[in-house]
KEKE-3310 file (N, C-alpha, C; in steps of 0.2 Angstrom, whole numbers, plus 5000, padded with zeros to 4 digits):
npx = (4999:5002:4992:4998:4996:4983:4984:5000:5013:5016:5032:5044:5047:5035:5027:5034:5029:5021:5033:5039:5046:5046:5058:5058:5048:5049:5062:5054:5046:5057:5061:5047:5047:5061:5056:5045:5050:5060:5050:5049:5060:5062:5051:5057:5069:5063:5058:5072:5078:5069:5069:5082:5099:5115:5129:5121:5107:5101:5108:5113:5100:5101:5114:5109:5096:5104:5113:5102:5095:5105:5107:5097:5093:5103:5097:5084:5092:5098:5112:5126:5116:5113:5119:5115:5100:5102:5107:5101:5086:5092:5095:5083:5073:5077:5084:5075:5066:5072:5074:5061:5050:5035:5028:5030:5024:5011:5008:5003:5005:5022:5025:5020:5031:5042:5043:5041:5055:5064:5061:5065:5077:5084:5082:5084:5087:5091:5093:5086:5085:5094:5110:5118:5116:5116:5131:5135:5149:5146:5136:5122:5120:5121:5109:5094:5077:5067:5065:5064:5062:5066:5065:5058:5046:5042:5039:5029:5019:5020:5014:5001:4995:4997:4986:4975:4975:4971:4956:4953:4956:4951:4949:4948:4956:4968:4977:4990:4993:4987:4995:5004:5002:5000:5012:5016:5008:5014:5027:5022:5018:5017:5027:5019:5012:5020:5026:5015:5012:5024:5035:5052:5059:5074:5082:5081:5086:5100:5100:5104:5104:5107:5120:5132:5145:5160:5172:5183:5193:5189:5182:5171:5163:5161:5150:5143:5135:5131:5122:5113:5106:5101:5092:5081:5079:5085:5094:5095:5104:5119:5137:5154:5169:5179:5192:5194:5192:5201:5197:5184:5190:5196:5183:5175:5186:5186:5174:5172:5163:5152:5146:5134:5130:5122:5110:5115:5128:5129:5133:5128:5128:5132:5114:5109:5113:5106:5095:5090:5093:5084:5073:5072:5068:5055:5050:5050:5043:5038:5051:5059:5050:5052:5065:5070:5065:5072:5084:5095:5100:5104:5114:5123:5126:5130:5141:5149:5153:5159:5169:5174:5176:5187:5189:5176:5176:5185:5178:5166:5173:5169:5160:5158:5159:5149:5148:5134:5125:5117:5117:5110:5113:5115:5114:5102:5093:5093:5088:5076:5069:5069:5061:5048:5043:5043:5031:5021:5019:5014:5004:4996:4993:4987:4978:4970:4970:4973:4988:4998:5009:5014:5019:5037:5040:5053:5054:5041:5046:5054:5045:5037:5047:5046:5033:5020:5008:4995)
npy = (4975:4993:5008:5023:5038:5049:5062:5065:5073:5083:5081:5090:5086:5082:5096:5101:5098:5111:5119:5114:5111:5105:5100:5100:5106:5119:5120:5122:5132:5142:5142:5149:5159:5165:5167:5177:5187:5191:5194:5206:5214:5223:5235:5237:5242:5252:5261:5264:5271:5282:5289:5293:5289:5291:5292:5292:5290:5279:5273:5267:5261:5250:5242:5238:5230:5222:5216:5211:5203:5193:5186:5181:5172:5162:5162:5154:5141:5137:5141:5142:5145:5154:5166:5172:5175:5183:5193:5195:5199:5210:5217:5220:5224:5231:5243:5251:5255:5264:5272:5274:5271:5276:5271:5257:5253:5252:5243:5227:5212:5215:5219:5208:5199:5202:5203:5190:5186:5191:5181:5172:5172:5168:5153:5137:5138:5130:5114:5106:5101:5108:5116:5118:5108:5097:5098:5095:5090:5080:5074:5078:5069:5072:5079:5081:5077:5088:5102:5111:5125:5142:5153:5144:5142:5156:5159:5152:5157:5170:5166:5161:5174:5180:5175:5179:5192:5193:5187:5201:5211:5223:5226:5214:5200:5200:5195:5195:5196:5182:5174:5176:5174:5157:5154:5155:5146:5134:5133:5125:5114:5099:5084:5071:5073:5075:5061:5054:5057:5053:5055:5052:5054:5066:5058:5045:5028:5020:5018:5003:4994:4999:5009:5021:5026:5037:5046:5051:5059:5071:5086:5091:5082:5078:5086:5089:5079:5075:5085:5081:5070:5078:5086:5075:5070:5056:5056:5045:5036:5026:5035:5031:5035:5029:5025:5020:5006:4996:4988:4993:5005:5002:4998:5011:5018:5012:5013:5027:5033:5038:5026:5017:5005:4991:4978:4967:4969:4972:4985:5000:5014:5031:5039:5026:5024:5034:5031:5021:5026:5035:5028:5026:5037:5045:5054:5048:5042:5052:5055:5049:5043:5057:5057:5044:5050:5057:5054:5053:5065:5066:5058:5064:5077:5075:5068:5078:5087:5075:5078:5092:5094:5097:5112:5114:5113:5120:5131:5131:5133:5141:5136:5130:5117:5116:5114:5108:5108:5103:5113:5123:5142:5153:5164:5168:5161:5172:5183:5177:5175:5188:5193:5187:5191:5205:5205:5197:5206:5221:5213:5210:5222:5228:5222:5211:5219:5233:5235:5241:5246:5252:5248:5254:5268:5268:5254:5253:5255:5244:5235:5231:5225:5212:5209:5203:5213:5223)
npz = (5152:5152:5147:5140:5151:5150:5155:5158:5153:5138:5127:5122:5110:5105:5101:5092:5079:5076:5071:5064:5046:5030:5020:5006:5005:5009:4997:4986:4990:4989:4976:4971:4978:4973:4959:4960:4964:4951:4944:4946:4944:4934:4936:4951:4947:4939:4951:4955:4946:4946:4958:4958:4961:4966:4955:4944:4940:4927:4925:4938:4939:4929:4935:4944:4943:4937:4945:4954:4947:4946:4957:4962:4952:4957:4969:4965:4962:4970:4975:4984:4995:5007:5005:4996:4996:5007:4997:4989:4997:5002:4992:4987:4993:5005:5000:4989:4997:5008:4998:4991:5002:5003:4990:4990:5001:4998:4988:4991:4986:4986:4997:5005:4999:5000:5016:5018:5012:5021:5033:5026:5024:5036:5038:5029:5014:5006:5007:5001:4984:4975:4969:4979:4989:4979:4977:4989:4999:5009:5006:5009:5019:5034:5035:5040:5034:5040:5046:5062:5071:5079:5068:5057:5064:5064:5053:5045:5053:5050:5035:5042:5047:5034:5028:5036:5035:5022:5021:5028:5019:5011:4996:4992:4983:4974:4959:4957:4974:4973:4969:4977:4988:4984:4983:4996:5003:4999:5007:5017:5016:5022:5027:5026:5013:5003:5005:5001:4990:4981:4980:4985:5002:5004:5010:5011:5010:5000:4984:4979:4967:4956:4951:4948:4936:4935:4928:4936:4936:4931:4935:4930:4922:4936:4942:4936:4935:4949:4949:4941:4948:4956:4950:4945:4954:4958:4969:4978:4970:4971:4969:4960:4956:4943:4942:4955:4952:4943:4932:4929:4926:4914:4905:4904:4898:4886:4882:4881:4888:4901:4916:4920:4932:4930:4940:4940:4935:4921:4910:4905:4896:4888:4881:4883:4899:4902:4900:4910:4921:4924:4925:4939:4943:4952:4943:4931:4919:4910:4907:4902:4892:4883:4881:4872:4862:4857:4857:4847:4845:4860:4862:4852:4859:4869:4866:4863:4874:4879:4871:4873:4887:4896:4894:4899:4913:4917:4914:4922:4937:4944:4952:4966:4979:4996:5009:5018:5032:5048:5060:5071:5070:5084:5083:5071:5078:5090:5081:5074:5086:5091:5082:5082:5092:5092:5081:5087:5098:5092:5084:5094:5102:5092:5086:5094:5108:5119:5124:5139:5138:5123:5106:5105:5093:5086:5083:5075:5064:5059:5060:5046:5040:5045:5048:5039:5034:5028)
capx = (5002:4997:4991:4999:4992:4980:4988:5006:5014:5020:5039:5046:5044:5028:5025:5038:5026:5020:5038:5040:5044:5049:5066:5057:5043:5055:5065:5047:5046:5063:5058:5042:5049:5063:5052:5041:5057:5062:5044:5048:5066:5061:5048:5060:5075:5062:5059:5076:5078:5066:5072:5087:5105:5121:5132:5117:5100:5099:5117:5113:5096:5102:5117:5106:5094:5109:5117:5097:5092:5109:5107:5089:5095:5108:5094:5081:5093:5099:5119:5126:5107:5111:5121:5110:5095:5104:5108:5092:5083:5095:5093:5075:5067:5081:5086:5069:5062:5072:5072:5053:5044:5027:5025:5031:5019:5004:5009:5002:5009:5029:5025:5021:5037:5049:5044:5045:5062:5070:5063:5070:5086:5084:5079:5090:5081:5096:5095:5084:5084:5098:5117:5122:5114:5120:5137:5138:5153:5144:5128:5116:5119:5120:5103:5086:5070:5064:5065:5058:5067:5062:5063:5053:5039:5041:5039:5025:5014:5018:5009:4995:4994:4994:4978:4971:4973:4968:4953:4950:4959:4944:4948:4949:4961:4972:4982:4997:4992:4984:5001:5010:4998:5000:5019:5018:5007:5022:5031:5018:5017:5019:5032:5017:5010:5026:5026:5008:5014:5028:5043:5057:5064:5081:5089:5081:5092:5102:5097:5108:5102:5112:5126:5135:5154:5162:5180:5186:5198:5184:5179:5165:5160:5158:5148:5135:5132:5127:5115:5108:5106:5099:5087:5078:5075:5088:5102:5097:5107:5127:5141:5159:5175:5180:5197:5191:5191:5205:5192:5181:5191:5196:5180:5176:5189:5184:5166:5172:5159:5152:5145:5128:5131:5117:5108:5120:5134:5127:5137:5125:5133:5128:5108:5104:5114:5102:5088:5087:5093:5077:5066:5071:5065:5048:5048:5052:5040:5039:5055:5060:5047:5056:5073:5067:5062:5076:5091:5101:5103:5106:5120:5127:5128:5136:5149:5153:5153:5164:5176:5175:5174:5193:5187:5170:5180:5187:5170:5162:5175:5170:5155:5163:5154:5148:5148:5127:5127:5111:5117:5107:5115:5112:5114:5100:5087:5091:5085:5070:5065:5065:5055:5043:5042:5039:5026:5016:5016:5010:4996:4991:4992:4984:4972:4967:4969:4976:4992:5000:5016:5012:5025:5037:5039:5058:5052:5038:5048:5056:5038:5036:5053:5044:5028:5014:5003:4993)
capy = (4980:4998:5011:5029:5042:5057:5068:5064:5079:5082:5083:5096:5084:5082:5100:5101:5099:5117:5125:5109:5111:5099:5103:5099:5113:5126:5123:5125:5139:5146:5145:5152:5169:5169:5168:5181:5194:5192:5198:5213:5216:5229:5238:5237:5246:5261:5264:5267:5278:5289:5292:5295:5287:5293:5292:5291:5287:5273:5270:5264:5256:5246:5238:5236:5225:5214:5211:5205:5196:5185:5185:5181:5165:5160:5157:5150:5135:5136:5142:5149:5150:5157:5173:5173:5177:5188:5198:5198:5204:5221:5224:5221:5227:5240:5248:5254:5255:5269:5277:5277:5268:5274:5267:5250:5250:5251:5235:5221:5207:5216:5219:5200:5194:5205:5200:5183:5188:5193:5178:5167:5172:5163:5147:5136:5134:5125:5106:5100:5100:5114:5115:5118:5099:5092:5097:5095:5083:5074:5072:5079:5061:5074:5084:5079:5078:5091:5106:5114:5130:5148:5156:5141:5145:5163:5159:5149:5159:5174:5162:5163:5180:5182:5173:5182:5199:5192:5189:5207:5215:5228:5225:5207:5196:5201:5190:5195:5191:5176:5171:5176:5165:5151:5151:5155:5139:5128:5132:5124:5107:5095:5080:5064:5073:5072:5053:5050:5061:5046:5060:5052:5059:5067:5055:5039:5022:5021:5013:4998:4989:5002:5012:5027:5027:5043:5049:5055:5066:5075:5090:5094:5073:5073:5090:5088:5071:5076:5089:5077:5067:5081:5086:5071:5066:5049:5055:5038:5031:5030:5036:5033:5036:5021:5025:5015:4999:4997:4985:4999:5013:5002:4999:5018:5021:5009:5015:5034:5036:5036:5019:5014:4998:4989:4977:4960:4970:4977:4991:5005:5019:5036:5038:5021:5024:5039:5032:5017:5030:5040:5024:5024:5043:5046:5056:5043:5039:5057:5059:5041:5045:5061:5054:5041:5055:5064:5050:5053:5071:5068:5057:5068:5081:5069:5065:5083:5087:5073:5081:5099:5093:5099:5117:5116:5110:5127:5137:5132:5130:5144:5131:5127:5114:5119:5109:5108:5108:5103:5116:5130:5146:5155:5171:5169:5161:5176:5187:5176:5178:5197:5196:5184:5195:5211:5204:5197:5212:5222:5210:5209:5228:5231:5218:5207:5220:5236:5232:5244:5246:5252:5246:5259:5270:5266:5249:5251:5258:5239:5231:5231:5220:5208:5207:5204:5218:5230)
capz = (5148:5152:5145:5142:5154:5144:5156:5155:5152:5133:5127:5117:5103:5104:5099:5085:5072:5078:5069:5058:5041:5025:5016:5000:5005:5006:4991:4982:4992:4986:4969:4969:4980:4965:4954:4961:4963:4947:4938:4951:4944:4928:4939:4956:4944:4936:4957:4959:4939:4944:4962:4959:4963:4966:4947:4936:4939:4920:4927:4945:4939:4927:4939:4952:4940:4934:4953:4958:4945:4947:4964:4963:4949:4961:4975:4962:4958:4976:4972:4991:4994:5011:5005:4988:5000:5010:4993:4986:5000:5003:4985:4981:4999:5008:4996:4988:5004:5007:4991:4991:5005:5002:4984:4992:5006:4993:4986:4996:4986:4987:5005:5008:4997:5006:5024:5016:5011:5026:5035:5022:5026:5044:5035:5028:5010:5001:5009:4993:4977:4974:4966:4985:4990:4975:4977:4996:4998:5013:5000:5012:5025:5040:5037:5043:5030:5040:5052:5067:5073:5080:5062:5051:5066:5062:5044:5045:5058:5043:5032:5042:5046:5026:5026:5041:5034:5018:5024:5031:5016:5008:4987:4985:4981:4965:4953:4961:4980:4972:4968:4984:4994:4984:4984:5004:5005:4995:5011:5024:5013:5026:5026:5023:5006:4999:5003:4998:4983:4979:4979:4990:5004:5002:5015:5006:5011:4995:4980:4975:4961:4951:4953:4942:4938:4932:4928:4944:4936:4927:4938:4926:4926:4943:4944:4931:4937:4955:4945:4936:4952:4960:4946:4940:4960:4960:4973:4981:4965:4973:4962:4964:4953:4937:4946:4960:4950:4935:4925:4926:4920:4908:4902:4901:4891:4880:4880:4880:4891:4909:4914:4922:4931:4932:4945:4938:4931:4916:4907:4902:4891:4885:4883:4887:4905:4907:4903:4915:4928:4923:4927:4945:4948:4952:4937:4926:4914:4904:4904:4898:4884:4881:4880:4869:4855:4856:4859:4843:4847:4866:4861:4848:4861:4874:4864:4862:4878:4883:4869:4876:4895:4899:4894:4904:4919:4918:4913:4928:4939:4951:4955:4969:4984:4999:5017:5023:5042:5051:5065:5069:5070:5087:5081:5069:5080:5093:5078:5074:5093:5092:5076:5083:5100:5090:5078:5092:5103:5088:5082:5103:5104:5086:5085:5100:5114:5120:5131:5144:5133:5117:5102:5102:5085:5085:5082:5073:5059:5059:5060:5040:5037:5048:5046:5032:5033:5020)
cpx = (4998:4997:4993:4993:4991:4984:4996:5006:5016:5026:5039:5045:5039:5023:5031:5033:5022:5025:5041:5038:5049:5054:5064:5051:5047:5059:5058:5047:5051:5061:5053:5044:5055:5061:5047:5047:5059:5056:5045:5056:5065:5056:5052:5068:5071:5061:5065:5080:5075:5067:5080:5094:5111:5124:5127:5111:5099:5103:5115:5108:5098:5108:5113:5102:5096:5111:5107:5096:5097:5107:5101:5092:5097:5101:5088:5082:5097:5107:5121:5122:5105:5113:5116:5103:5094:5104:5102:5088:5085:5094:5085:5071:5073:5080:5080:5065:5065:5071:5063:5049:5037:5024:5025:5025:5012:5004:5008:5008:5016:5028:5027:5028:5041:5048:5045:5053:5066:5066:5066:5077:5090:5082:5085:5088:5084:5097:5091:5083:5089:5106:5121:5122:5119:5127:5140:5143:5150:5138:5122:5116:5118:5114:5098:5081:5066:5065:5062:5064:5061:5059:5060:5045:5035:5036:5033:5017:5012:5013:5002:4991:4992:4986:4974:4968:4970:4959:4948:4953:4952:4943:4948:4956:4963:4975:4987:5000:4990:4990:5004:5009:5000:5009:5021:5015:5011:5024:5027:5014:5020:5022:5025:5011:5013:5027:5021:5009:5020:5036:5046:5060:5070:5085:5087:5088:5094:5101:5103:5110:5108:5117:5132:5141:5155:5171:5181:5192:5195:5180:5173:5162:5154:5152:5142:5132:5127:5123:5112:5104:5099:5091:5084:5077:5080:5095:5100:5102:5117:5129:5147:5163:5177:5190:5198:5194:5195:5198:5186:5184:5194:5190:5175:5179:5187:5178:5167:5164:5156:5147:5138:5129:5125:5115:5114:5126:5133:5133:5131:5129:5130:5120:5105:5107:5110:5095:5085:5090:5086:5073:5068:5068:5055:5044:5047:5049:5040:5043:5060:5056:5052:5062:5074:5066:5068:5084:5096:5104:5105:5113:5125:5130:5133:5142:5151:5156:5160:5172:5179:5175:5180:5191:5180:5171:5182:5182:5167:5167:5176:5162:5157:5157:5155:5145:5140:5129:5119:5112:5113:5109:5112:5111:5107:5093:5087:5086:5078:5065:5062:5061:5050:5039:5038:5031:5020:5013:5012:5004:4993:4988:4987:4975:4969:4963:4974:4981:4996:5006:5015:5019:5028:5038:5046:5057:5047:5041:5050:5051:5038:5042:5052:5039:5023:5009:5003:4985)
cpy = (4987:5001:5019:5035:5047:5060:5066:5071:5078:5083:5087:5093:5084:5088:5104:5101:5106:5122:5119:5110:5106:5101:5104:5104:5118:5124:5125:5132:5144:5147:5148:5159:5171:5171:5176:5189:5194:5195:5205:5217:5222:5234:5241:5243:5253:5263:5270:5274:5284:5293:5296:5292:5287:5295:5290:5287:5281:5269:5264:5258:5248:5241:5235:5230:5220:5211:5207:5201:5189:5184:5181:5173:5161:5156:5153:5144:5134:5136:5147:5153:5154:5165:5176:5177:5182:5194:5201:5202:5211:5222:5226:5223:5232:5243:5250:5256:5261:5272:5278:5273:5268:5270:5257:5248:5249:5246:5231:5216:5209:5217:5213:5198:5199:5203:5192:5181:5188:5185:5172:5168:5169:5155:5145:5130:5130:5119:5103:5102:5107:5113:5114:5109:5093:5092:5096:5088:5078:5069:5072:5072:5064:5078:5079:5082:5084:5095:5108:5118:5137:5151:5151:5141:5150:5163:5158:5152:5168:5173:5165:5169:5182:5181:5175:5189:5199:5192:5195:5212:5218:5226:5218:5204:5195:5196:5191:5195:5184:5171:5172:5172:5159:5148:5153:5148:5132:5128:5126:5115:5101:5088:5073:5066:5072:5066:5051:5053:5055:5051:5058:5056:5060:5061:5049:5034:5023:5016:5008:4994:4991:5008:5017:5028:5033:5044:5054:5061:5072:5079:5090:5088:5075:5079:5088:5081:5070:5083:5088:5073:5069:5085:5082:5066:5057:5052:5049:5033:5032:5030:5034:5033:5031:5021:5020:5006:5000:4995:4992:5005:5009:5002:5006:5019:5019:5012:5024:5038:5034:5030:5020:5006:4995:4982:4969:4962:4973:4983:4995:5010:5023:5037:5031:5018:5029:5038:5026:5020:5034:5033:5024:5032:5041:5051:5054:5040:5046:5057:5053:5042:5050:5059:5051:5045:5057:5059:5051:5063:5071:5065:5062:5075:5079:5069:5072:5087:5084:5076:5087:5099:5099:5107:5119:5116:5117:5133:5137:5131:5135:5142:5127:5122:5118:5115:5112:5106:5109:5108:5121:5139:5150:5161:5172:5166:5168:5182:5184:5176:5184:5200:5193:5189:5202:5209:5200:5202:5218:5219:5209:5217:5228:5230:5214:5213:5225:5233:5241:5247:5246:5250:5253:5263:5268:5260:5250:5253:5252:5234:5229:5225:5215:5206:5210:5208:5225:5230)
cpz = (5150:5148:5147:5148:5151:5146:5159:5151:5143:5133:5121:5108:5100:5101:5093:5078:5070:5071:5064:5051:5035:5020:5009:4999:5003:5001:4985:4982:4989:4981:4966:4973:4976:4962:4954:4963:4957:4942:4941:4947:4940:4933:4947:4950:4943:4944:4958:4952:4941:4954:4963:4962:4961:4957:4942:4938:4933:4923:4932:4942:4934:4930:4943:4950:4937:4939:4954:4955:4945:4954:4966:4959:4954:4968:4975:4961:4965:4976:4980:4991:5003:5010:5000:4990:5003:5005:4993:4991:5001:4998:4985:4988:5003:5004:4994:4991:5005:5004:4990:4993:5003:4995:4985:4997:5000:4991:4989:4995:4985:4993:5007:5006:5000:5012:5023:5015:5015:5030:5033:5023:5033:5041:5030:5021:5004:5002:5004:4988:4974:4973:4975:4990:4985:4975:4987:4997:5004:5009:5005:5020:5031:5042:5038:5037:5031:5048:5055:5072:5074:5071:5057:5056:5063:5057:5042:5051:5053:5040:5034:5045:5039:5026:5029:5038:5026:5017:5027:5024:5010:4999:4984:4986:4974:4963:4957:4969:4979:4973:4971:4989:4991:4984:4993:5005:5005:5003:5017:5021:5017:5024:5022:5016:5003:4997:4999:4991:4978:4979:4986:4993:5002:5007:5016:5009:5002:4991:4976:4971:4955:4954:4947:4943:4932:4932:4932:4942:4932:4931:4935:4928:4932:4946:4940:4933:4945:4954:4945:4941:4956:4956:4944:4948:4959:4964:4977:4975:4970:4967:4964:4955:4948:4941:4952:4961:4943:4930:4923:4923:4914:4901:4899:4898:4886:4878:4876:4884:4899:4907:4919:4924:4931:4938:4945:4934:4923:4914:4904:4900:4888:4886:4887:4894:4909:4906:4907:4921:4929:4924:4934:4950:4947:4945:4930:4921:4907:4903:4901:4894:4880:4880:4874:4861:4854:4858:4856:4845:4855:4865:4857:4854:4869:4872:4862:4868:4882:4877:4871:4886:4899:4898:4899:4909:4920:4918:4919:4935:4947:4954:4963:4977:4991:5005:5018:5030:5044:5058:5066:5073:5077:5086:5077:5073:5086:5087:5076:5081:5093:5088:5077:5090:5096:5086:5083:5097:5097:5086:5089:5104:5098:5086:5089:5106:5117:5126:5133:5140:5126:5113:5102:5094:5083:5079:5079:5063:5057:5056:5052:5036:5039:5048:5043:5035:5028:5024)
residu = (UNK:UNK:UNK:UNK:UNK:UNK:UNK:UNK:UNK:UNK:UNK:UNK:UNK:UNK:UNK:UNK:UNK:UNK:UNK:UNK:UNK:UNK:UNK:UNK:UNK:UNK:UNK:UNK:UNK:UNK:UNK:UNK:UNK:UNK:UNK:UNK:UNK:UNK:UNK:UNK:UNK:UNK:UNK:UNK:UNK:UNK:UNK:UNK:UNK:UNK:UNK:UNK:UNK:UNK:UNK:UNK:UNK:UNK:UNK:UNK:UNK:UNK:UNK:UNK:UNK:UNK:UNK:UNK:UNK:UNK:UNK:UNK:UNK:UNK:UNK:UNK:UNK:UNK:UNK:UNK:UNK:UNK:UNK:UNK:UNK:UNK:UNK:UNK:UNK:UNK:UNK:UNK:UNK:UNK:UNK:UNK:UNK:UNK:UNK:UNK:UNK:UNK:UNK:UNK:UNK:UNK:UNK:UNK:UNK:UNK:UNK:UNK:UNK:UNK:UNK:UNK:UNK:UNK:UNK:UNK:UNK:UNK:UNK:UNK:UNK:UNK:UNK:UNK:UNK:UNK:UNK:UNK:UNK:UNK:UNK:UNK:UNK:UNK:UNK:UNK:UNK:UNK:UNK:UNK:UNK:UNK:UNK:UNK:UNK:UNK:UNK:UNK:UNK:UNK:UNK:UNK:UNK:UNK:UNK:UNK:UNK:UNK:UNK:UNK:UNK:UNK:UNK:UNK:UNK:UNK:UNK:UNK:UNK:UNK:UNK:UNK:UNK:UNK:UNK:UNK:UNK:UNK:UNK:UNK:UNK:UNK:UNK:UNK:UNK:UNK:UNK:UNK:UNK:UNK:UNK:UNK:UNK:UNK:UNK:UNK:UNK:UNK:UNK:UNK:UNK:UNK:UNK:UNK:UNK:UNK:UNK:UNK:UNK:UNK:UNK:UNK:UNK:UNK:UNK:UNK:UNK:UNK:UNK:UNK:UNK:UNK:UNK:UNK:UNK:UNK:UNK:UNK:UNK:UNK:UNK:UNK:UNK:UNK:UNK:UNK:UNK:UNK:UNK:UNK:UNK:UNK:UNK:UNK:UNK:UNK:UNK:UNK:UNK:UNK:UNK:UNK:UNK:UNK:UNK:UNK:UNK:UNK:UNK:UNK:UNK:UNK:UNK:UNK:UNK:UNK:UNK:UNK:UNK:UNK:UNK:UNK:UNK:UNK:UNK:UNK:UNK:UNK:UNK:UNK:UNK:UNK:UNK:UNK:UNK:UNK:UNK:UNK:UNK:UNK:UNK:UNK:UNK:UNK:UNK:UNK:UNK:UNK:UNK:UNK:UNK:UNK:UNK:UNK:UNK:UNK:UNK:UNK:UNK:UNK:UNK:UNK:UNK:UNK:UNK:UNK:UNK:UNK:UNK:UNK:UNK:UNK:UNK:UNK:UNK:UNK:UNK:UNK:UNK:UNK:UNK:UNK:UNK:UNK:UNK:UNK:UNK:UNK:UNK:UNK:UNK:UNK:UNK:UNK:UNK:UNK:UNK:UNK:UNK:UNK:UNK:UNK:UNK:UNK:UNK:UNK:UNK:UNK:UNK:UNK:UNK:UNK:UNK:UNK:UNK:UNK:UNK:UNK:UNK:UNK)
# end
């Protein structure tokens, strides 16, 4: 038997763990760069009040502060978290950007989370744990655990530029950098902390023992179930339709409620279907406490629920699913090329080592929507 040769060239997979990153990092990620645009939404509106806009300075700020903060919601809970991203950044970094650049560049931590921003819109931070996942009709089977693409290099070489110019940065490190670094680090949380963490990947063999049946003709049902799936970390449980199987929709109807099969046929119903669904999440022991406390009231609102469904079915009915696709956009890595191309020649011209070619100012005007610097 031999042994590999040292020098033996590498294959491209070999250095994949270079731009590799973990689906359940970036939705972390998602949530804490919500989170941190939406403390900016009331201070991001007086910007555009006291610059001035078009039909009314109160007027415009106050529209502008209700489109981001849903937009900003939307890409928190991961809801068409590629357009929601796309929104958020044109409002909460162009636009004030031109309205009044320089009080924007003064702020380190809105500097970092707008170049965050725009590369987040190259990145595809809806594959875990978000309404766009849970409602995907393939149920996520065609994504991979994890990516390695020009723009999550990008992303991730940003990162550590933050920490570099950190670092070098003259006041310190405030509360509000504090917390931009640590929600850029969520992103760079490699795939075997997760494991050793006990949080199943999203694309998990499917768990069998138990099985979720619903009223297939109950739009809402089938929606709040693949929520609930996708919240509480069991989308390895499968689900299908009581339609499927008469005896099953019979014994739904009897029950007036969805069913919990269990590992020998069991009939679970109402609370006590959801809380031996909550014993297969990894989250499962507080929250099987907390169910527990609170059982008569979860029923009572179950069964109200299933009486108003046929109007909820209508309330939410512009939820609508949304095809994931493992493909990756060439249009969008050519734009992460030209931001990785620019931000390197600037940090080689700036900081390494004067080049022959300086950045021009066209382009340096661009620099700032790309990369972390204060």
């Amino acid at each position: 038997m031999t042994s590999p040769s040292v020098d033996s060239p590498r294959t491209p997979s070999d250095w994949a763990w270079l731009s590799s990153m973990d689906i359940r990092s970036l939705a972390l990620f998602r949530v804490g760069l919500g989170t941190a645009v939406l403390l900016h939404v009331s201070p991001l509106a007086a910007v555009v009040s006291e610059a001035g806009f078009g039909w009314g300075s109160q007027t415009a700020a106050m529209v502008l502060s209700l489109v981001l903060a849903l937009s900003t919601l939307a890409l928190i809970v991961g809801y068409r978290t590629g357009r929601a991203t796309l929104l958020t950044w044109g409002l909460s970094v162009l636009l004030p950007s031109l309205l009044s650049p320089e009080s924007l560049k003064q702020d380190p931590a809105w500097n970092s989370v707008s170049v965050f921003l725009g590369w987040a819109t190259l990145v595809p931070l809806g594959h875990a744990w978000s309404v766009d996942r849970a409602l995907d009709p393939a149920q996520g089977q065609n994504l991979s655990d994890s990516i390695s693409r020009l723009s999550t290099l990008g992303l991730k070489l940003q990162i550590l530029w933050l920490l570099i110019r950190l670092s070098q940065y003259p006041t310190g490190m405030t509360p509000a950098l504090a917390g931009v670094t640590l929600i850029a680090l969520l992103a760079w949380l490699p795939s075997w902390a997760w494991d050793r963490w006990g949080v199943p990947r999203i694309n998990r063999p499917r768990q069998e023992t138990l099985e979720i049946i619903y009223d297939g003709d109950c739009r809402f049902c089938y929606k709040l179930l693949c929520l609930i799936r996708t919240a509480f970390l069991v989308w390895h449980v499968p689900m299908r339709p009581a339609q499927s199987d008469p005896d099953l929709l019979q014994a739904m109807e009897s029950y007036h409620s969805w069913i919990v099969l269990g590992p020998n046929g069991e009939h679970y119903t109402e609370s006590t279907a959801m809380k031996h669904l909550l014993e297969t999440s990894p989250l499962g022991s507080p929250l099987v406490f907390l169910l527990k406390q609170f059982t008569p009231w979860f029923d009572q609102a179950y069964r109200w629920v299933a009486r108003h469904r046929g109007g909820l079915s209508k309330g939410i009915a512009f939820v609508t699913p949304q095809r994931l696709t493992a493909a990756v956009s060439p249009l969008q890595e050519i734009i992460a090329g030209c931001g990785l191309l620019l931000c390197l020649w600037h940090v080689g011209t700036s900081f390494i080592a004067p080049m022959p070619w300086p950045l021009p100012a066209s382009l340096q005007r661009v620099l700032p929507l790309v990369l972390v610097d204060f």
